[in-house]
Structure formats: C-alpha cells, structure tokens
mmCIF file of the N, C-alpha and C atoms, coordinates in Angstrom:
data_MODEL
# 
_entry.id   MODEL 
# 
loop_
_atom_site.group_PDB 
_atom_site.id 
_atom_site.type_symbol 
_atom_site.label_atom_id 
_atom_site.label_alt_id 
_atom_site.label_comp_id 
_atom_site.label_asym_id 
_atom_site.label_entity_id 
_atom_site.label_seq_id 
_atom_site.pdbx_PDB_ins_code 
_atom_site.Cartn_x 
_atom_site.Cartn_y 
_atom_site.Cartn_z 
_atom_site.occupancy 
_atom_site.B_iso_or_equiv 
_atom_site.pdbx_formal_charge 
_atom_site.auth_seq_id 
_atom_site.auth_comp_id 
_atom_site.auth_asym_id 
_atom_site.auth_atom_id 
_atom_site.pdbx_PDB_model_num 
ATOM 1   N N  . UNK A 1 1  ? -10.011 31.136  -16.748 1.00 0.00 ? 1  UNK A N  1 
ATOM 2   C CA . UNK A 1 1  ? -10.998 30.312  -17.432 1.00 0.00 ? 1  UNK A CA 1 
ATOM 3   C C  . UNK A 1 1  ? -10.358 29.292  -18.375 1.00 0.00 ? 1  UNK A C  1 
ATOM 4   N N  . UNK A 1 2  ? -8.875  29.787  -18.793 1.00 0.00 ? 2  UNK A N  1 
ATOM 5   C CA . UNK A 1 2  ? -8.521  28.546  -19.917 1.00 0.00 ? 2  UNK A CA 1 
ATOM 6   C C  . UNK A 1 2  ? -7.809  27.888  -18.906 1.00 0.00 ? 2  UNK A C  1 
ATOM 7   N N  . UNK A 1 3  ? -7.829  27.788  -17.658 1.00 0.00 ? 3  UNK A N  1 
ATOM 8   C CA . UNK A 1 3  ? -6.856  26.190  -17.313 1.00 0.00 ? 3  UNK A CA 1 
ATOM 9   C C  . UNK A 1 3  ? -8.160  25.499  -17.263 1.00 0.00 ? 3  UNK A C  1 
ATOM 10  N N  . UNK A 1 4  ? -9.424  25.925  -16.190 1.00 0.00 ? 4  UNK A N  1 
ATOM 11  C CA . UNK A 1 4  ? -10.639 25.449  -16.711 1.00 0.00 ? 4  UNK A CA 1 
ATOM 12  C C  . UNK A 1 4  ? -10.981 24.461  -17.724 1.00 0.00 ? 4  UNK A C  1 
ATOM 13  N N  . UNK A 1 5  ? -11.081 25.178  -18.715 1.00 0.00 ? 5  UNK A N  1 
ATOM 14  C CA . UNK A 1 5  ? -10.945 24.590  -19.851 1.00 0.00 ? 5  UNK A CA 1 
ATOM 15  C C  . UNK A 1 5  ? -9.711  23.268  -20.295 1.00 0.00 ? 5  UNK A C  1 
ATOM 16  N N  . UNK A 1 6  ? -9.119  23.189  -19.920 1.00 0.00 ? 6  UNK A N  1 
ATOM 17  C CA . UNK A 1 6  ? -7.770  22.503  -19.968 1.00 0.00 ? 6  UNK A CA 1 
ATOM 18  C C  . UNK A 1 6  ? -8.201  21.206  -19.080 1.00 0.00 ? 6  UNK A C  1 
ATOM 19  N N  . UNK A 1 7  ? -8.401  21.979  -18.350 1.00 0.00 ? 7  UNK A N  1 
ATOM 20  C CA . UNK A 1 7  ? -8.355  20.500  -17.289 1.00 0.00 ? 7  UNK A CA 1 
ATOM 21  C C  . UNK A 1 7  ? -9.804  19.467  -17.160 1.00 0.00 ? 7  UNK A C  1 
ATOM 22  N N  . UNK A 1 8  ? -11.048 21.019  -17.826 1.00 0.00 ? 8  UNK A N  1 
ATOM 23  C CA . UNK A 1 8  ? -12.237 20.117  -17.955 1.00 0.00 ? 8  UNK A CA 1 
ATOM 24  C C  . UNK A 1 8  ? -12.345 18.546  -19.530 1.00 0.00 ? 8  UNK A C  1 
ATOM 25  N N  . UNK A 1 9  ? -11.085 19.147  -20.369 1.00 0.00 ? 9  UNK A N  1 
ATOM 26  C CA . UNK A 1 9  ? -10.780 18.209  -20.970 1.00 0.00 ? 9  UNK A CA 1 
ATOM 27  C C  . UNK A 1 9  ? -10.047 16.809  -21.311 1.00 0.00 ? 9  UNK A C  1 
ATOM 28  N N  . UNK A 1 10 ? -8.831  17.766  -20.133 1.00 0.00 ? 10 UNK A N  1 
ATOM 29  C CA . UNK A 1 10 ? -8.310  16.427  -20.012 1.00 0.00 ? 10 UNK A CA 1 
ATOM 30  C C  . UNK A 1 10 ? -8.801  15.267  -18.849 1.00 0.00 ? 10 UNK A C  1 
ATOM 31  N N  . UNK A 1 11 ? -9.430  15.664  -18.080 1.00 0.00 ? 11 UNK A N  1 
ATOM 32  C CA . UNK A 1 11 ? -10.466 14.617  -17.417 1.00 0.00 ? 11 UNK A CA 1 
ATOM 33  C C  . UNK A 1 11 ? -11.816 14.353  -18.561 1.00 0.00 ? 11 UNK A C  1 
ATOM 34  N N  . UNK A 1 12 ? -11.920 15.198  -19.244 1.00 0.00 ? 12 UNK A N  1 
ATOM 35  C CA . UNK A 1 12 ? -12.567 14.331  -20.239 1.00 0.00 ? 12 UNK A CA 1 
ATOM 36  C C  . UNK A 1 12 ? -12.309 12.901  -21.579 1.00 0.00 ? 12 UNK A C  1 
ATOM 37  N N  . UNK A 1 13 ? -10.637 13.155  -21.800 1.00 0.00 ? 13 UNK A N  1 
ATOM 38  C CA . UNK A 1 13 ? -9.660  12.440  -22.447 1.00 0.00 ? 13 UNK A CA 1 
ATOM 39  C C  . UNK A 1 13 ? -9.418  11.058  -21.265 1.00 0.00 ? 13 UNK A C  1 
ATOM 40  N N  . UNK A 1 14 ? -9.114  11.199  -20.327 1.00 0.00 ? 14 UNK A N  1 
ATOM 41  C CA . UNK A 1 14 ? -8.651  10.471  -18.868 1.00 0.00 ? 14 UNK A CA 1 
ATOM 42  C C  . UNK A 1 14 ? -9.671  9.307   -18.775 1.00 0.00 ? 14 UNK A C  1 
ATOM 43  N N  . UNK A 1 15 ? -10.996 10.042  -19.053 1.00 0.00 ? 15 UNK A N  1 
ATOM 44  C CA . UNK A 1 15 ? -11.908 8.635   -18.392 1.00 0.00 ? 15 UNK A CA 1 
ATOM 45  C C  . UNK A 1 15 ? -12.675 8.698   -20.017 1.00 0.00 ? 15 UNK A C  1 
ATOM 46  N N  . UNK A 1 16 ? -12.460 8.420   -20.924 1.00 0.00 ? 16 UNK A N  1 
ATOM 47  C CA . UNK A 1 16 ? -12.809 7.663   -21.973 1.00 0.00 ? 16 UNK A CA 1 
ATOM 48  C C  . UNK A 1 16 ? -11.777 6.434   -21.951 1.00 0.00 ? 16 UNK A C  1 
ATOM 49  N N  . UNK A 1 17 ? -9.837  7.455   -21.661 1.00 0.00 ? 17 UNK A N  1 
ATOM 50  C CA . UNK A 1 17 ? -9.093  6.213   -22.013 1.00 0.00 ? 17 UNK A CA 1 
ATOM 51  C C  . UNK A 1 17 ? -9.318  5.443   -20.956 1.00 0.00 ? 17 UNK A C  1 
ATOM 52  N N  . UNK A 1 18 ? -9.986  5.305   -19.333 1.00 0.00 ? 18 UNK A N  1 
ATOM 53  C CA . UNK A 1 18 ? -10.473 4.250   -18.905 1.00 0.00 ? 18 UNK A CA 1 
ATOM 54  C C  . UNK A 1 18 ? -11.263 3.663   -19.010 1.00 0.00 ? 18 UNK A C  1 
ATOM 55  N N  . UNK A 1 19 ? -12.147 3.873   -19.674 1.00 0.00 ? 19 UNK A N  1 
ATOM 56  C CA . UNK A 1 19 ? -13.727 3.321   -20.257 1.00 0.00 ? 19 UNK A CA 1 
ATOM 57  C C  . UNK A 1 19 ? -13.363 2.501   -21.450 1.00 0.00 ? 19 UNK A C  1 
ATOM 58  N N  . UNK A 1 20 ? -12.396 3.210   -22.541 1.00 0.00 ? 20 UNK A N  1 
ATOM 59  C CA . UNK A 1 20 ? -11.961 2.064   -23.124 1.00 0.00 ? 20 UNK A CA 1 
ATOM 60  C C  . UNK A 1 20 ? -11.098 0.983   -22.913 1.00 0.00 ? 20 UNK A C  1 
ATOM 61  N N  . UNK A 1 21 ? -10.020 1.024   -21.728 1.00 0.00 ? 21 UNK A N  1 
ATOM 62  C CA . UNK A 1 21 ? -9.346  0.427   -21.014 1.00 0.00 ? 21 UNK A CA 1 
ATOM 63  C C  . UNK A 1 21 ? -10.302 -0.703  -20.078 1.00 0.00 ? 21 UNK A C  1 
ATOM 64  N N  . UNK A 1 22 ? -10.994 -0.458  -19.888 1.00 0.00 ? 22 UNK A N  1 
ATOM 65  C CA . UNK A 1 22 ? -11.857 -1.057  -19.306 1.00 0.00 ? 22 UNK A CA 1 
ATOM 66  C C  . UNK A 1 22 ? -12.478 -2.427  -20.096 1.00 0.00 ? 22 UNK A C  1 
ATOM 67  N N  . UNK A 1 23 ? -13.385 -1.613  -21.018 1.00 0.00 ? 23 UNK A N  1 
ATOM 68  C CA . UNK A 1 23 ? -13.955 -2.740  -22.603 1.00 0.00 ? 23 UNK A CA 1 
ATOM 69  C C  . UNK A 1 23 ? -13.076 -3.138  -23.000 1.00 0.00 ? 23 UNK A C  1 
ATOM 70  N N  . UNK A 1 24 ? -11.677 -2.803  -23.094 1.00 0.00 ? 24 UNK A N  1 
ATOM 71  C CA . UNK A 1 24 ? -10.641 -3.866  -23.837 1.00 0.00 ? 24 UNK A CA 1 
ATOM 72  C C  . UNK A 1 24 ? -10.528 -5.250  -22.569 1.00 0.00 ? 24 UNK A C  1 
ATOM 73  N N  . UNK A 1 25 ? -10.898 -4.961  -21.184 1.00 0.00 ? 25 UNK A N  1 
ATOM 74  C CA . UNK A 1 25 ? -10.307 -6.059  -19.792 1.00 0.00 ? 25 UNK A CA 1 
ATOM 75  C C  . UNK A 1 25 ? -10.858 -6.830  -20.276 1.00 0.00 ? 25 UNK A C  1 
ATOM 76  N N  . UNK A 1 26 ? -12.527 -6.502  -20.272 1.00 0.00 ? 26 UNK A N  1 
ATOM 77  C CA . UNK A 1 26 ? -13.607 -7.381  -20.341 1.00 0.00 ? 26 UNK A CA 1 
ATOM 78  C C  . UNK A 1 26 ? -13.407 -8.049  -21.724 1.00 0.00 ? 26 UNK A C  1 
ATOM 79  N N  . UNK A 1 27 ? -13.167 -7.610  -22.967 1.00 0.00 ? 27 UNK A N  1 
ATOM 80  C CA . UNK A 1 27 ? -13.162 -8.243  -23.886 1.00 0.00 ? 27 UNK A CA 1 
ATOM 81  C C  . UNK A 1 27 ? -12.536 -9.716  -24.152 1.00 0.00 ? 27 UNK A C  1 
ATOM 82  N N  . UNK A 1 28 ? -11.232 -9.242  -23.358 1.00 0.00 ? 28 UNK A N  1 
ATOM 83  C CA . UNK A 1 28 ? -10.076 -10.151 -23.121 1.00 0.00 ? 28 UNK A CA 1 
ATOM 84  C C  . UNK A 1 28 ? -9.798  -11.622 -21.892 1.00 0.00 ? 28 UNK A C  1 
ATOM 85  N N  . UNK A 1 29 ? -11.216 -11.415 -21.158 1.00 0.00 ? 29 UNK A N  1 
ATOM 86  C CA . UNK A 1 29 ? -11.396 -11.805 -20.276 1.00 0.00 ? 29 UNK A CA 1 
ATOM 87  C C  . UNK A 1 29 ? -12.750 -12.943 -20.434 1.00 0.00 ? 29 UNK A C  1 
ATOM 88  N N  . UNK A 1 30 ? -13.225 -12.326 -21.335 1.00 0.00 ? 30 UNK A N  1 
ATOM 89  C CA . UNK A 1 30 ? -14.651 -13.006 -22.482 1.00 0.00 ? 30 UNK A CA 1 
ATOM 90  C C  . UNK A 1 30 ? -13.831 -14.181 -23.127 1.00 0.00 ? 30 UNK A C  1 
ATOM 91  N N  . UNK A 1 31 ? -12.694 -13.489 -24.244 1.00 0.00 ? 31 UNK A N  1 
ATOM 92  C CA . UNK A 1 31 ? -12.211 -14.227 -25.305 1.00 0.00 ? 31 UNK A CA 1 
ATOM 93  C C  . UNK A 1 31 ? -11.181 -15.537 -24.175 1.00 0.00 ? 31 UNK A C  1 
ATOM 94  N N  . UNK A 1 32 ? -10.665 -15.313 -22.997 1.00 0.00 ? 32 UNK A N  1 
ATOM 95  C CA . UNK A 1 32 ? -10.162 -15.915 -22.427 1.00 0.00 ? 32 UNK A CA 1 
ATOM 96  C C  . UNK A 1 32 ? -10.766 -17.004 -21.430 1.00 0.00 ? 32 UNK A C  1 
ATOM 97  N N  . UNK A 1 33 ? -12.331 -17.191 -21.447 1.00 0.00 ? 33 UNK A N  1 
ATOM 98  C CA . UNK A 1 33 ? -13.445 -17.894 -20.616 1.00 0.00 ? 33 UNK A CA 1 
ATOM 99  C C  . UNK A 1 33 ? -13.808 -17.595 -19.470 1.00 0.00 ? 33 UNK A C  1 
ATOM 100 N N  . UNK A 1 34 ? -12.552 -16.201 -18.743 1.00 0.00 ? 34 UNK A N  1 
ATOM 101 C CA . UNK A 1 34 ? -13.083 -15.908 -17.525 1.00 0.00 ? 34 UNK A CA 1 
ATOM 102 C C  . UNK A 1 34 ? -14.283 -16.378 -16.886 1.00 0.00 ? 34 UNK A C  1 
ATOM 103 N N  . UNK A 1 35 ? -15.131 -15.624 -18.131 1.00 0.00 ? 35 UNK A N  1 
ATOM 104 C CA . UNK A 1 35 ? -16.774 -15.482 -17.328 1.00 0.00 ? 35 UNK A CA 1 
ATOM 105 C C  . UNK A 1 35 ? -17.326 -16.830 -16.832 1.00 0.00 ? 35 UNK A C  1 
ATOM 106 N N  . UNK A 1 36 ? -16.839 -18.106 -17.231 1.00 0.00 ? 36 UNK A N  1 
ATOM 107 C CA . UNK A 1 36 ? -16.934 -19.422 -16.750 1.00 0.00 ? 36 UNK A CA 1 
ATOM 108 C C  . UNK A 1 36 ? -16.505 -19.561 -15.215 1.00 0.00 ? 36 UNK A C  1 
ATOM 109 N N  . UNK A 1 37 ? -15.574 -19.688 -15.376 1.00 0.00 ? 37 UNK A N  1 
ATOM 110 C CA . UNK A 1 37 ? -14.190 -19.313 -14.017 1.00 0.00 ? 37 UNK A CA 1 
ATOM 111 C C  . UNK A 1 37 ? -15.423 -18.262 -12.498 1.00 0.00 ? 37 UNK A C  1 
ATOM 112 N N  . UNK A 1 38 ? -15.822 -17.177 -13.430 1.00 0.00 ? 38 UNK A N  1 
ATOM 113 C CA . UNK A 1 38 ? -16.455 -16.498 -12.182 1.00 0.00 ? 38 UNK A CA 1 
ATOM 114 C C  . UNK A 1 38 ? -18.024 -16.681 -11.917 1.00 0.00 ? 38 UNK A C  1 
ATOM 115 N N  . UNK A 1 39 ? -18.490 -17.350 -12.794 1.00 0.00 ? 39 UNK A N  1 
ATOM 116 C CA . UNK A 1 39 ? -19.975 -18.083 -12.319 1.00 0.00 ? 39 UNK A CA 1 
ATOM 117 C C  . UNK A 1 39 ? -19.580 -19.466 -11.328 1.00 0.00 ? 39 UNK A C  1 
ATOM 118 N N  . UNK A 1 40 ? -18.859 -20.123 -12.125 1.00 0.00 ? 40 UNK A N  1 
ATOM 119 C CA . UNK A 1 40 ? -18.240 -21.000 -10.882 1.00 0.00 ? 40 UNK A CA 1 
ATOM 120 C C  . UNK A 1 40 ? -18.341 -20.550 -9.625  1.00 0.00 ? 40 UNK A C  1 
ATOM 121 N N  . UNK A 1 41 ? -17.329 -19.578 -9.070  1.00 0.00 ? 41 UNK A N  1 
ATOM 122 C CA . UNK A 1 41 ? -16.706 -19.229 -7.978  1.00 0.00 ? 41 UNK A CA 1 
ATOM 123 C C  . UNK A 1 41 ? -17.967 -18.641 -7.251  1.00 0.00 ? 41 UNK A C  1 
ATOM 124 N N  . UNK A 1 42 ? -18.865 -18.229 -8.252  1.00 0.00 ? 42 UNK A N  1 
ATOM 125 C CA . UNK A 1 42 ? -20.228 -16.826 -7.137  1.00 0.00 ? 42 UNK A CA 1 
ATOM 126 C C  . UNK A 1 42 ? -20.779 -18.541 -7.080  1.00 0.00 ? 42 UNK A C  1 
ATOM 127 N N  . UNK A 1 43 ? -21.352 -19.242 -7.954  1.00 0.00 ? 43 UNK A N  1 
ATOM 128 C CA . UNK A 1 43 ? -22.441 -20.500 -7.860  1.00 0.00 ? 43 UNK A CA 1 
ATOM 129 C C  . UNK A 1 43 ? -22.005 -21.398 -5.965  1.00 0.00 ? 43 UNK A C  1 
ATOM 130 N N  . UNK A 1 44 ? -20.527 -21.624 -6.528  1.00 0.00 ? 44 UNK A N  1 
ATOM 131 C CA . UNK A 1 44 ? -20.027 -22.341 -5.227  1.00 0.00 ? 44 UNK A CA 1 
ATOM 132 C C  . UNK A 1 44 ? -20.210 -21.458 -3.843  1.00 0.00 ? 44 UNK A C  1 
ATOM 133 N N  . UNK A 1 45 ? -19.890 -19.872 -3.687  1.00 0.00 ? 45 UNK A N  1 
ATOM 134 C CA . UNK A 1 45 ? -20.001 -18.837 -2.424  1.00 0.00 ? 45 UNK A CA 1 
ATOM 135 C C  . UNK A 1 45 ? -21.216 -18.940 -2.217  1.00 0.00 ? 45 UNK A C  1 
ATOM 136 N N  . UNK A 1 46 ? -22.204 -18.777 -3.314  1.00 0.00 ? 46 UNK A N  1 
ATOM 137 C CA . UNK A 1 46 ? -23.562 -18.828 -3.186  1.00 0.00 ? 46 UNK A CA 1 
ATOM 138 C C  . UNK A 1 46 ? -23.818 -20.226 -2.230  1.00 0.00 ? 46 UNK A C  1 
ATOM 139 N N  . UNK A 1 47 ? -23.460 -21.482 -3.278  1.00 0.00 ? 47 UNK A N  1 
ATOM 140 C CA . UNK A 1 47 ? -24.847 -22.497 -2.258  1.00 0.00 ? 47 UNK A CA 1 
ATOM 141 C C  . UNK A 1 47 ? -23.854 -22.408 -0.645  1.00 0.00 ? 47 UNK A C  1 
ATOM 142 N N  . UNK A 1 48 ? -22.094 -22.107 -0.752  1.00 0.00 ? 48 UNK A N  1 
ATOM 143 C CA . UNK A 1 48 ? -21.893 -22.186 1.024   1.00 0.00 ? 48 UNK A CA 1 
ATOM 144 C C  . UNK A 1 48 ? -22.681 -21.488 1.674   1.00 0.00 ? 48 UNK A C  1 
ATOM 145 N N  . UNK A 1 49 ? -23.024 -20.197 1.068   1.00 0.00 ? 49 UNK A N  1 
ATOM 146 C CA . UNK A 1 49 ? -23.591 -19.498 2.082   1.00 0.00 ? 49 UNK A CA 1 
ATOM 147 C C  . UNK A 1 49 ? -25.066 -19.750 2.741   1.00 0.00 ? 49 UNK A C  1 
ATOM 148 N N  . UNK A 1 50 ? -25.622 -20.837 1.455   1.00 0.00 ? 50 UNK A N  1 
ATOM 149 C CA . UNK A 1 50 ? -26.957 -21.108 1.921   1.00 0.00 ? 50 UNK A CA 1 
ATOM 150 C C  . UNK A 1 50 ? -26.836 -22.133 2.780   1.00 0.00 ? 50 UNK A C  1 
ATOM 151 N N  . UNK A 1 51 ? -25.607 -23.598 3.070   1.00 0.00 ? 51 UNK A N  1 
ATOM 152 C CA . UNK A 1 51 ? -25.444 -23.805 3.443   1.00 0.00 ? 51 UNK A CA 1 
ATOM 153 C C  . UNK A 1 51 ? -25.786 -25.427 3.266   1.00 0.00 ? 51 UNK A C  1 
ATOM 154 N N  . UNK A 1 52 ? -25.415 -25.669 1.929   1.00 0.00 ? 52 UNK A N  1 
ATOM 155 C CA . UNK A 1 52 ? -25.731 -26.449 0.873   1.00 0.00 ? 52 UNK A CA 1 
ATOM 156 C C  . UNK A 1 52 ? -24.482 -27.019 0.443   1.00 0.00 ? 52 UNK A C  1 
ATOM 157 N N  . UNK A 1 53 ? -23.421 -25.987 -0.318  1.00 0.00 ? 53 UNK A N  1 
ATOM 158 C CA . UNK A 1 53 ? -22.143 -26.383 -1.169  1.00 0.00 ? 53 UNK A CA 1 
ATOM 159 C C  . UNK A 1 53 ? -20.982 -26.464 0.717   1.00 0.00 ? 53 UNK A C  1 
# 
C-alpha cells in the first residue's frame, strides 16, 4: 500500500509541474504576440479552405 501511495503522489507532483509548465508556455507566448501570429495562420487556412483566401 505505501508504494501506492508513493506513486499516487508523485503523479500527483508530475502533472501540476506540467500544468504549470504549461501556463508558464502560454504566458510567454502571450507576452511574445504569438496569439497574433496564430489567428493569422487559422484566419488564412480558414478562408483557403472555403475557398476564398
């Protein structure tokens, strides 16, 4: 029961530090204009696909 325990924690430790690993991408990716960059890119896939862009 205690590796159990052991291991139900450290997969509990594991995916916080990716969850915060995660909110730090996005943060950095915000502060860097990404999110410009990838409305672009879906806006342009979008009208090709309608058959427009």
């Amino acid at each position: 029961m205690i590796k159990q325990d052991r291991k139900t924690k450290s997969l509990t430790v594991l995916r916080i530090v990716f969850l915060l690993l995660g909110a730090v991408f996005v943060v950095l990716g915000v502060l860097n204009s990404e999110h410009l960059s990838v409305l672009s890119k879906a806006v342009r896939i979008c009208l090709e696909c309608i058959g427009i862009g």
